[in-house]
Each structure stands twice: as C-alpha cells, then as structure tokens.
Backbone of each chain as ProteinMPNN parsed JSONL, in Angstrom:
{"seq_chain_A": "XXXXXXXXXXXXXXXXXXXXXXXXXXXXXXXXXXXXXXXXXXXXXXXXXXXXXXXXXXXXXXXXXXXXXXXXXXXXXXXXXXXXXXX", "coords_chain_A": {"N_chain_A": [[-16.514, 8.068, -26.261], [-15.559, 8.07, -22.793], [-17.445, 10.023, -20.379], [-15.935, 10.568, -18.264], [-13.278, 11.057, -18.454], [-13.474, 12.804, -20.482], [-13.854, 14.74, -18.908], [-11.922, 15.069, -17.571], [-9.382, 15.872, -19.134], [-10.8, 18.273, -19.4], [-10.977, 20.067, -17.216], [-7.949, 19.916, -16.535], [-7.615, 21.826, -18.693], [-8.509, 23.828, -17.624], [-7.419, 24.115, -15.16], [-4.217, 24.866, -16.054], [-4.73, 27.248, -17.06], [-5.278, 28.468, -14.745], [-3.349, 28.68, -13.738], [-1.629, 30.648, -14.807], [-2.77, 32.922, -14.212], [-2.107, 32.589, -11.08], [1.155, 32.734, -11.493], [1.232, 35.047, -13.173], [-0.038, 37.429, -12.082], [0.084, 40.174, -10.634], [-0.602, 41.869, -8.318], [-0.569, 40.815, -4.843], [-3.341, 39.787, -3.973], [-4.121, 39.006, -6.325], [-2.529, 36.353, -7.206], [-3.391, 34.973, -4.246], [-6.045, 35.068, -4.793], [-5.939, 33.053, -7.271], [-4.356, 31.086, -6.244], [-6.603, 29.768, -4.435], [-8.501, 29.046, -6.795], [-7.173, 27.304, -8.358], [-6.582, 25.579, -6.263], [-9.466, 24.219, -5.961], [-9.669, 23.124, -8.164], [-7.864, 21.579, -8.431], [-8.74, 19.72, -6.716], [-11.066, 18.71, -7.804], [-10.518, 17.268, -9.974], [-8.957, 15.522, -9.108], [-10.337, 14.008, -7.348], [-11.781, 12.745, -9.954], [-9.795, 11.781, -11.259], [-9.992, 9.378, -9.356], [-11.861, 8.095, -9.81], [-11.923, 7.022, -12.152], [-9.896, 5.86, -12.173], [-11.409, 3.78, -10.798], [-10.443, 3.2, -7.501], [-10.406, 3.104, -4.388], [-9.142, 4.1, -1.977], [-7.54, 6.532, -3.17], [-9.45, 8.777, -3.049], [-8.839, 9.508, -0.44], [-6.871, 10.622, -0.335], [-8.102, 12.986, -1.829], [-9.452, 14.048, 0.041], [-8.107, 14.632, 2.199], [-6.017, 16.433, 0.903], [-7.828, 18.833, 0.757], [-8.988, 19.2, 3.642], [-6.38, 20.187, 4.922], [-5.226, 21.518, 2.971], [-7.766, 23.951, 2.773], [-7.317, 24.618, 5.472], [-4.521, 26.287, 5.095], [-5.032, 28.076, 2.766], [-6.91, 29.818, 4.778], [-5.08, 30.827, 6.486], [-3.458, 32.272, 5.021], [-5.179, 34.216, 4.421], [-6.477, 35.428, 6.566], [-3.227, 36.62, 7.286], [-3.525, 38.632, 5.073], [-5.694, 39.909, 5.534], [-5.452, 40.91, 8.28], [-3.355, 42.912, 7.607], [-4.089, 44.491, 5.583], [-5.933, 46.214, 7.431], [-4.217, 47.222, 9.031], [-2.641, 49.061, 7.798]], "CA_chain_A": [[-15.468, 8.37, -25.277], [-15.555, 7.859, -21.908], [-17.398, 11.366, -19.954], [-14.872, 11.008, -16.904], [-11.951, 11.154, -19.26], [-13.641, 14.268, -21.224], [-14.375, 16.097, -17.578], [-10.605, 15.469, -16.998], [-9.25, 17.035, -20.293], [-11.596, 19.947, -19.304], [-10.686, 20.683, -15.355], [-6.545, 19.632, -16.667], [-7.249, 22.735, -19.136], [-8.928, 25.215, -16.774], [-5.993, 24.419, -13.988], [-3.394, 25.201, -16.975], [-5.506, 28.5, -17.477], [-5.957, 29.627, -13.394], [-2.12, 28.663, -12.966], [-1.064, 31.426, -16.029], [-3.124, 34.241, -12.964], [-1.123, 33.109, -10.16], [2.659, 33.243, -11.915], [1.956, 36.5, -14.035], [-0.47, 38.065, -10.992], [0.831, 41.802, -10.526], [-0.883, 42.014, -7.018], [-0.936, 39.546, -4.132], [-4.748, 39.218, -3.874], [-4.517, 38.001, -7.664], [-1.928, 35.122, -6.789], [-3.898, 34.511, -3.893], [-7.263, 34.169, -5.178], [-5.577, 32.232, -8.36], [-4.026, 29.794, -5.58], [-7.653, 29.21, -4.298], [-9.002, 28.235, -7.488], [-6.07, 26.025, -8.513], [-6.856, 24.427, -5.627], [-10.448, 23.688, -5.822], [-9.986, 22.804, -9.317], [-7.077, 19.993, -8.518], [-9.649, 18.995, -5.901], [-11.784, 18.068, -8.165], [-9.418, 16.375, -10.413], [-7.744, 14.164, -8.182], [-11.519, 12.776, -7.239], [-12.068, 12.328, -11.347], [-8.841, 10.351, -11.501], [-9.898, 7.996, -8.908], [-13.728, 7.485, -10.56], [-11.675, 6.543, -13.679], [-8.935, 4.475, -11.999], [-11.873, 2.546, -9.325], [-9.586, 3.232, -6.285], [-11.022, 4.32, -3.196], [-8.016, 5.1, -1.461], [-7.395, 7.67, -4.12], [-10.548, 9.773, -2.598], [-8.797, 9.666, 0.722], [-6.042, 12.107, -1.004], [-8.28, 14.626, -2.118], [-10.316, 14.453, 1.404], [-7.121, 15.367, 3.259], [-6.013, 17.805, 0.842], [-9.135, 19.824, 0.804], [-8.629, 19.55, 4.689], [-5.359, 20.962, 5.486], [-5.253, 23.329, 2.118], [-8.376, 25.167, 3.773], [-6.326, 25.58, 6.924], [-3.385, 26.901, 4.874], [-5.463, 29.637, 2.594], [-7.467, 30.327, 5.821], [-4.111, 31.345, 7.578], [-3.184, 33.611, 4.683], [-6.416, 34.763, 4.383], [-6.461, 35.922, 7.914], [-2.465, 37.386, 7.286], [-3.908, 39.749, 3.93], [-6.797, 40.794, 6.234], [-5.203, 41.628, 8.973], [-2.226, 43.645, 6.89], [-4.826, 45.93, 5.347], [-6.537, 46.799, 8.765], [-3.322, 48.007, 9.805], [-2.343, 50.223, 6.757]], "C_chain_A": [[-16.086, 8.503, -23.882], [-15.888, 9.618, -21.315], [-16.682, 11.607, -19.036], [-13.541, 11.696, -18.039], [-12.045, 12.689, -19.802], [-13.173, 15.452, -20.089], [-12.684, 16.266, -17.377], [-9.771, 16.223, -17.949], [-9.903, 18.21, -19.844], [-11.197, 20.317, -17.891], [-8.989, 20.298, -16.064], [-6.636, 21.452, -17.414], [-7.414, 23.939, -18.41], [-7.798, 25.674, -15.739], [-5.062, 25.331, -14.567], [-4.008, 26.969, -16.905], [-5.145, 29.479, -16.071], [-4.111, 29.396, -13.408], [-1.454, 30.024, -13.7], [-1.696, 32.678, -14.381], [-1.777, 34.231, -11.849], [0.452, 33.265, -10.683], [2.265, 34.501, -12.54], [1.607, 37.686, -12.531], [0.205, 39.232, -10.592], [0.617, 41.779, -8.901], [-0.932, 40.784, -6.096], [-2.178, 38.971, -4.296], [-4.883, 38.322, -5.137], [-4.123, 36.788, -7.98], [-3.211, 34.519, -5.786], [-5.54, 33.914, -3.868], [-7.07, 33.062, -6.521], [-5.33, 30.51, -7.725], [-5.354, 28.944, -5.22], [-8.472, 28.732, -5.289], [-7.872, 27.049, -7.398], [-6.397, 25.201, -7.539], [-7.873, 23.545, -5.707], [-10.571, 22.617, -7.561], [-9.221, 21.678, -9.423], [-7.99, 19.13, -7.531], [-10.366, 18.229, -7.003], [-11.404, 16.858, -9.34], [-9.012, 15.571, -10.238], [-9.338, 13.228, -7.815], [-12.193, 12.149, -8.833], [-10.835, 11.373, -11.293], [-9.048, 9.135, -10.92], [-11.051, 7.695, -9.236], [-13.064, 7.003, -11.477], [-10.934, 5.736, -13.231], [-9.591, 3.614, -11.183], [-10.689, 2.248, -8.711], [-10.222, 3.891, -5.215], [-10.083, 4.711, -2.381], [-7.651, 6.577, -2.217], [-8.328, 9.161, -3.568], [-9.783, 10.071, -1.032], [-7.543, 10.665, 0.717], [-6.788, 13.392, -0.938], [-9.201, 15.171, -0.748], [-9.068, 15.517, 2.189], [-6.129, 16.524, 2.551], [-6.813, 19.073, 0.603], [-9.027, 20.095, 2.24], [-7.743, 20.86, 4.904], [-5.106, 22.337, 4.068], [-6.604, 24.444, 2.585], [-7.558, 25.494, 4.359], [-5.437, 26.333, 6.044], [-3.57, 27.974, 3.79], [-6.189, 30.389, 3.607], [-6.383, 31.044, 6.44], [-3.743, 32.565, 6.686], [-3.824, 34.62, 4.127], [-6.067, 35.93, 5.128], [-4.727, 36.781, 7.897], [-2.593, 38.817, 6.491], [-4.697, 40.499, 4.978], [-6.267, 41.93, 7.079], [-3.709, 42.741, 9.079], [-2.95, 44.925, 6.307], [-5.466, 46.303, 6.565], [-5.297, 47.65, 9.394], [-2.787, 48.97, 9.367], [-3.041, 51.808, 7.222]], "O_chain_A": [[-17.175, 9.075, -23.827], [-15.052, 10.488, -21.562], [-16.567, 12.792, -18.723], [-13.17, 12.867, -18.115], [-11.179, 13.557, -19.694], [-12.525, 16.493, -20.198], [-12.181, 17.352, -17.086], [-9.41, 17.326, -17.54], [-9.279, 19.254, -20.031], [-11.272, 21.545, -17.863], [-8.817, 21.492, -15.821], [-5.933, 22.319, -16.895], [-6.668, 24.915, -18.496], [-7.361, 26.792, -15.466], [-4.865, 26.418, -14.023], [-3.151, 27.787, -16.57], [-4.852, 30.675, -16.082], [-3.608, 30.38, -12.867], [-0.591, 30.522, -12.977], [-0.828, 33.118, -13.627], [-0.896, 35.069, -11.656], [1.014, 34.164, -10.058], [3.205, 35.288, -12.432], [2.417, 38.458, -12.018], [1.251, 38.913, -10.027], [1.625, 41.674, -8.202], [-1.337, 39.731, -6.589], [-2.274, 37.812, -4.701], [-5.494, 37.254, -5.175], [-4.773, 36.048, -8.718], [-3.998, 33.718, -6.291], [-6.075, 32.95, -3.321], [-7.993, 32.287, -6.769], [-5.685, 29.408, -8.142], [-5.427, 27.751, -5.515], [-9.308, 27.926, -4.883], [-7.776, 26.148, -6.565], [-6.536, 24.016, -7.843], [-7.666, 22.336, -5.604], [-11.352, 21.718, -7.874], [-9.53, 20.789, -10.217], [-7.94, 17.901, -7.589], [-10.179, 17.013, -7.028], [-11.976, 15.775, -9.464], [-8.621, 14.746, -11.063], [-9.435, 12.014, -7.993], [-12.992, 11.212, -8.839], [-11.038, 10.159, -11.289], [-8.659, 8.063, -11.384], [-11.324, 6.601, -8.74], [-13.796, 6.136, -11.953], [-11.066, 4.622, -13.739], [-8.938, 2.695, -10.688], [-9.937, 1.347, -9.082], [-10.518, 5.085, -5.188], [-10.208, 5.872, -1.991], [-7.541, 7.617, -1.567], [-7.93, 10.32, -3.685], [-10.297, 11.015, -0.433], [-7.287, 11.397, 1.673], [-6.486, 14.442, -0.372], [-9.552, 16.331, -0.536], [-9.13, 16.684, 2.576], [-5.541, 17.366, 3.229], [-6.342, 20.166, 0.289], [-8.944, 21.308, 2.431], [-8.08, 22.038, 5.018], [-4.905, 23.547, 4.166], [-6.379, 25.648, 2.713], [-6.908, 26.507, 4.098], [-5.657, 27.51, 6.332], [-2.658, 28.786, 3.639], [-6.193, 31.611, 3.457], [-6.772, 32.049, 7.035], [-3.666, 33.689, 7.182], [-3.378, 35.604, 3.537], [-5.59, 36.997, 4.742], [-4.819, 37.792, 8.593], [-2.08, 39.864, 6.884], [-4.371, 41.648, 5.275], [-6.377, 43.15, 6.957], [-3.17, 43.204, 10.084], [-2.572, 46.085, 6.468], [-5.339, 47.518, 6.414], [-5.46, 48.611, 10.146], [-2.372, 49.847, 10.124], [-2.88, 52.79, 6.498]]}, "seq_chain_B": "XXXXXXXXXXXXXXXXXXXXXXXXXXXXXXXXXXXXXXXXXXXXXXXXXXXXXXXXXXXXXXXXXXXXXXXXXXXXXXX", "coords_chain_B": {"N_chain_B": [[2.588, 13.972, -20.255], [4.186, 13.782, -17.099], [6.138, 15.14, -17.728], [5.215, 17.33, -18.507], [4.628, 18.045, -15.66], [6.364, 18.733, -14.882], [7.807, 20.665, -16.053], [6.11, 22.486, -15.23], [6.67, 22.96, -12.891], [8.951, 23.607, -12.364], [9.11, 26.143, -13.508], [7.297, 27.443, -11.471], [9.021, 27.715, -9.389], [11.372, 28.679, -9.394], [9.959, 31.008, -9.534], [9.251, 31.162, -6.998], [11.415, 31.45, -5.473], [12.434, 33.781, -6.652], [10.738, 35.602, -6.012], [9.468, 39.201, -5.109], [7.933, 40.016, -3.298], [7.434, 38.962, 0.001], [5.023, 37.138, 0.673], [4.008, 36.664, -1.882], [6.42, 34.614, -2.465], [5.391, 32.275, -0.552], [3.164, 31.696, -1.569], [3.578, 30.811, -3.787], [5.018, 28.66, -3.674], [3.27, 27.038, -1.95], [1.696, 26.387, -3.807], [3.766, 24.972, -5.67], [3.554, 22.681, -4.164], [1.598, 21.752, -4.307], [1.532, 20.81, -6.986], [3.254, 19.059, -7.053], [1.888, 16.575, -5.715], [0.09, 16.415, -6.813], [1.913, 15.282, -9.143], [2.869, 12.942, -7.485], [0.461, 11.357, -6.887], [-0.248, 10.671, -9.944], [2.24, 8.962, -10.264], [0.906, 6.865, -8.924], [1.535, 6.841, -6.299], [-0.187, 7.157, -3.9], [-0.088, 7.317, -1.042], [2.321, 8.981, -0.07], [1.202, 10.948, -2.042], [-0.455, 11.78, -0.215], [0.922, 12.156, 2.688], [2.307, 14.422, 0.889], [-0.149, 16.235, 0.951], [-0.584, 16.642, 3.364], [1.385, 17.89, 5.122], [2.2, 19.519, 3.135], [0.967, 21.369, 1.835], [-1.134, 22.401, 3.908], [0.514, 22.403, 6.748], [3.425, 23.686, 5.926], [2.427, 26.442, 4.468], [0.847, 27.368, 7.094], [3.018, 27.884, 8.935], [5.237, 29.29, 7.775], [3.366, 31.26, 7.129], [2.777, 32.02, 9.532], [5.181, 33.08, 10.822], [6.129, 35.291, 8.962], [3.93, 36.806, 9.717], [5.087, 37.861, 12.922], [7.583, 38.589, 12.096], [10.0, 41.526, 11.312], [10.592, 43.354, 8.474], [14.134, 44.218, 6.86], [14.211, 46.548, 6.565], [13.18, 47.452, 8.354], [10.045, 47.851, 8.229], [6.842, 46.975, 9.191], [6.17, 43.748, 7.973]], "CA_chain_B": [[2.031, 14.658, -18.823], [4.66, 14.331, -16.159], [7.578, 16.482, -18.012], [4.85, 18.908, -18.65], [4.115, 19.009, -14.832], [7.94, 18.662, -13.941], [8.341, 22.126, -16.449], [5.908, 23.524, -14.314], [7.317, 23.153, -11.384], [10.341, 24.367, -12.954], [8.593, 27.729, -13.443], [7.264, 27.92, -9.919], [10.055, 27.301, -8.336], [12.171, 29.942, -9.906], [8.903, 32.351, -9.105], [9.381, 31.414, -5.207], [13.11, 32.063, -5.207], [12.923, 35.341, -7.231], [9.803, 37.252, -5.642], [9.963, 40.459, -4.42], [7.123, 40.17, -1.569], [7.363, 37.228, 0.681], [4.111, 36.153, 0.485], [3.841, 35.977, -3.226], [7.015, 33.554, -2.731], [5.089, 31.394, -0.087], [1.84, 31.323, -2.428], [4.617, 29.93, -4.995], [5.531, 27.062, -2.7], [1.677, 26.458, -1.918], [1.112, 26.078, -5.745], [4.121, 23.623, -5.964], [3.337, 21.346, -3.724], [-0.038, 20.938, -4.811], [1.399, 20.419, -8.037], [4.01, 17.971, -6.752], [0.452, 15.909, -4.763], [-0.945, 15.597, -8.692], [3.016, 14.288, -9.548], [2.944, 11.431, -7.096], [-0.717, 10.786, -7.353], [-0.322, 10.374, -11.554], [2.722, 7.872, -10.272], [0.919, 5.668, -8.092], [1.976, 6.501, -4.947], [-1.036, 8.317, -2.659], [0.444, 7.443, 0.447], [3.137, 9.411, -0.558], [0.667, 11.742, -2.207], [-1.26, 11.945, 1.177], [1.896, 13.129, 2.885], [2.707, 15.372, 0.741], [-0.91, 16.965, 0.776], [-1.419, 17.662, 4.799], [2.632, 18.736, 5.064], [2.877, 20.709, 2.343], [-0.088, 22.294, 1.32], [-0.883, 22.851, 4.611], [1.484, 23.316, 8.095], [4.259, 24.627, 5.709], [2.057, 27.451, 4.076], [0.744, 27.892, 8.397], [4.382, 27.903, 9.51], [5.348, 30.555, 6.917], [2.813, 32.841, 7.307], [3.057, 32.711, 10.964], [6.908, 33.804, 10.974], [5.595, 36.575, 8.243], [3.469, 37.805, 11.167], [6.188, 37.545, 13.598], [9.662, 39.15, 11.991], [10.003, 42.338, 10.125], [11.837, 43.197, 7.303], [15.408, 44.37, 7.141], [14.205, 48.085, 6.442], [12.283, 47.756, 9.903], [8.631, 48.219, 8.445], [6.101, 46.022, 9.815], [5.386, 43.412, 7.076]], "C_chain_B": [[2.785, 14.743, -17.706], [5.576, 15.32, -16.552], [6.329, 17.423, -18.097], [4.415, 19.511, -16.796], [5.725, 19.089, -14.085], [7.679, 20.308, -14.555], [7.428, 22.666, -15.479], [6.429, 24.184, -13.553], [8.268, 23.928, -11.547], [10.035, 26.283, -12.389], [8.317, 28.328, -12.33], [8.154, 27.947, -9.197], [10.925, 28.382, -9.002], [11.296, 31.278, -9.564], [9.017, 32.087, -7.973], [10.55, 32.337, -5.3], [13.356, 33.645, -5.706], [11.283, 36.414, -6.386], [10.128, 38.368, -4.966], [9.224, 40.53, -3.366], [7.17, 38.82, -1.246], [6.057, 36.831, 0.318], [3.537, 35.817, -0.909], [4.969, 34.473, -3.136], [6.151, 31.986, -1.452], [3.812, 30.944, -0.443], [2.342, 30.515, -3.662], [4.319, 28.76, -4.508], [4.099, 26.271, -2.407], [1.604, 25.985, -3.327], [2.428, 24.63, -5.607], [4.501, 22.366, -5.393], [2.399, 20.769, -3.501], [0.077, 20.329, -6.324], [2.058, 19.145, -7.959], [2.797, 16.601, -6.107], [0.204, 15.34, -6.184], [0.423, 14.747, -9.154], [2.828, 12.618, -9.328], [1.777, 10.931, -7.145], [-0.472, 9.978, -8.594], [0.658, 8.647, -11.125], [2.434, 7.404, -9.633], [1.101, 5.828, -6.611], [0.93, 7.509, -4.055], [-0.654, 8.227, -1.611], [1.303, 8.709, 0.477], [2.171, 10.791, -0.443], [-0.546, 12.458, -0.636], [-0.579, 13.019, 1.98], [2.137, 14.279, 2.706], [1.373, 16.322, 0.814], [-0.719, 17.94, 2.268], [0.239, 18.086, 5.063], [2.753, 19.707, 4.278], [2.109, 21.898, 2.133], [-0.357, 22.947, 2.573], [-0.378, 23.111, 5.725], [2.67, 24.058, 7.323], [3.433, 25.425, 5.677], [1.652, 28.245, 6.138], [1.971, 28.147, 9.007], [5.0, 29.229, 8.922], [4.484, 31.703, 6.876], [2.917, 33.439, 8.799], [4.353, 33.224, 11.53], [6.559, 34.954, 10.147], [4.973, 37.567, 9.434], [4.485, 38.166, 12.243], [7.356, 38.43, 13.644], [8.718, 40.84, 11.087], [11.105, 42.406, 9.045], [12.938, 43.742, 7.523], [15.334, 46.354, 7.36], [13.658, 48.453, 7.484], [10.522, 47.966, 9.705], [7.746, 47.049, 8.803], [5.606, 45.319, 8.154], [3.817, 43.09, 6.972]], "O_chain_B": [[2.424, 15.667, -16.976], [5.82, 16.284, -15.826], [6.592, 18.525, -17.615], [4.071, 20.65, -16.483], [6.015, 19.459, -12.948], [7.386, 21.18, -13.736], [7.992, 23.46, -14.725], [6.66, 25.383, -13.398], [8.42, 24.941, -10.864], [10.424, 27.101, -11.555], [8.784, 29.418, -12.002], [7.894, 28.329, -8.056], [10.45, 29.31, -8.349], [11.804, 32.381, -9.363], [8.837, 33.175, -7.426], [10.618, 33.564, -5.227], [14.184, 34.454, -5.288], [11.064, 37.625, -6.358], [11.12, 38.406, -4.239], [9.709, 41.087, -2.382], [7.006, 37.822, -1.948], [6.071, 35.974, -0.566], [2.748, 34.891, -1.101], [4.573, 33.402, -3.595], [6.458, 30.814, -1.672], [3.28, 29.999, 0.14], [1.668, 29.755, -4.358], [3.457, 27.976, -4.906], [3.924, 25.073, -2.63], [1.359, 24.797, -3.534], [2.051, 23.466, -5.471], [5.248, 21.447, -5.731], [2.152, 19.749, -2.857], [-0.781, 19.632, -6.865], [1.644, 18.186, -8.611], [3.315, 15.49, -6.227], [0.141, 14.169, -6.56], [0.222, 13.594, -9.536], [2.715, 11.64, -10.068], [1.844, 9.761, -7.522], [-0.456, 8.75, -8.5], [0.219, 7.536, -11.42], [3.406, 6.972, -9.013], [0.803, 4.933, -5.82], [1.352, 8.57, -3.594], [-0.855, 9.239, -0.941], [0.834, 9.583, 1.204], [2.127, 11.546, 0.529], [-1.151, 13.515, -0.455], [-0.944, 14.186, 2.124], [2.245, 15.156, 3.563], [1.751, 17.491, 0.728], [-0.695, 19.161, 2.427], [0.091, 19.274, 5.349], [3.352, 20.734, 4.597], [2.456, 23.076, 2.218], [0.076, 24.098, 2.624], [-0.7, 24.249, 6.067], [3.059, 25.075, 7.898], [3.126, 25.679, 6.842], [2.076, 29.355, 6.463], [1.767, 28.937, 9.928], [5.222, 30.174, 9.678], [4.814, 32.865, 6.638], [3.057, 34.591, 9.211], [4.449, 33.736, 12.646], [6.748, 35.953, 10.842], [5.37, 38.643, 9.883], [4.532, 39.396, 12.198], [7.959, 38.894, 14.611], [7.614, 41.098, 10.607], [12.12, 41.737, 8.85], [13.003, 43.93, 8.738], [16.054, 47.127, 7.994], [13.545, 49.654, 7.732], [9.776, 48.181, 10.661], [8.291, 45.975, 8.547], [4.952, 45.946, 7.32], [3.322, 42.771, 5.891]]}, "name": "protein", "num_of_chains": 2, "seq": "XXXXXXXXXXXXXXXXXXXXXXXXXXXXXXXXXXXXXXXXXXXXXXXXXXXXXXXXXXXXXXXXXXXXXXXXXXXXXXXXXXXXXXXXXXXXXXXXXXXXXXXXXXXXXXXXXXXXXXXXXXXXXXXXXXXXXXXXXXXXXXXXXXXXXXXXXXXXXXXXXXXXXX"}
C-alpha cells in the first residue's frame, strides 16, 4: 500500500479526534487551542492529497490557507489575551 | 467521505447558532469553513477551495473578532 495513502488515513483520523475537543470543549481556550490543531493538521492533509493526486496547484491551497488562518487565530489570540488582562 | 464531512458540518453549524459565548460561536464558523476548504478541495474545485480558504478562514474570523472588541453585550459588560 501506497505510504501517502496510509499518512492520510492517519492525519483524516487524528482531525476526527482534535475536532471531538473543539465541539465538546467546556472552556474557550479548549475550542481555541482544538481550532489550532485542526488546522495544522488539515494543513497537512490538503498537501498529502496533492502528493497523491500530482497537482501542484493543489499546494497553492494549503499555502494560502496556512496564510490567512494564521492571521485569523492570531486575531483571536490577541482578543483571549487581551480579555484576561482586563479581568 | 463527503456525507461524513457534510454530517459534520451539520454538527458545527448547529454549535455556532446555539453557543452561549460569542466567541465559541465564531471558533464554530472558523472550524466550518475549514471543513467546507477540505469539501471543495475532495471535489475538484481549488480555485473555489482557494477562495474559500483566505475569505473564510481568515477576514471573516478578523471581522468577527474585531466587532467582539468593539460592541458590548446587551447586559452592558464589556465582552
């Protein structure tokens, strides 16, 4: 069997796994550090699908959402932070 | 594989609409439109999937938190 194919079975199950944190997640921080895996973990995903489908456009997906999803846990990074400083 | 990531969505999307703190419901919406990115990816369409990455994932989630900063809540406390 093909080891791309395996790696993707194995990062498909871990996502399945981090997504179960952020829906049950009692506290924000536990959503929001759940969201930051999930992310890094479809990151890496989406560049296994296109090693297995030979597409290089496909890589130009997970470039630009690794981009702009930084910016958009960075922003609510920076909203948690500066919510406990003010408590 | 897509009905199982449609039910997802399902699930998230009923966890935006029902949270009790805003920013759990706009950490929802982050989650499903990263899940919606793996949708149209699976079908073919990255342009599409492109789109939906730098819109959704991130200037909504920046747009939404920066009105979070912004308003308060109805009870007047500073969210």
């Amino acid at each position: 069997m093909d080891p791309v194919k395996i790696l993707i079975y194995i990062f498909s199950a871990t996502t399945a796994l981090s997504m179960v944190r952020v829906v049950l997640g009692p506290t924000v921080a536990d959503r929001m550090v759940g969201l930051t895996v999930v992310a890094s973990q479809v990151l890496g995903l989406l560049v296994l699908i296109a090693v297995d489908r030979k597409l290089t456009f496909y890589l130009d997906v997970a470039l630009v959402y690794d981009i702009f999803g930084f910016i958009g846990i960075l922003a609510i990074t920076r909203y948690v932070g500066n919510r406990e400083a003010h408590l | 594989m897509i009905e199982l990531l449609l039910s997802i969505q399902l699930i998230i999307a009923v966890l935006a609409v029902t949270a009790r703190k805003e920013l759990a419901g706009v950490l929802a919406l982050g989650l499903f439109s990263l899940v919606s990115t793996v949708l149209f990816y699976l079908m073919e369409a990255p342009d599409v999937a492109l789109t939906e990455a730098a819109v959704g994932a991130g200037v909504t989630t920046l747009i939404f938190v920066w009105v979070l900063r912004h308003t308060r809540s109805v009870s007047g406390r500073v969210r």
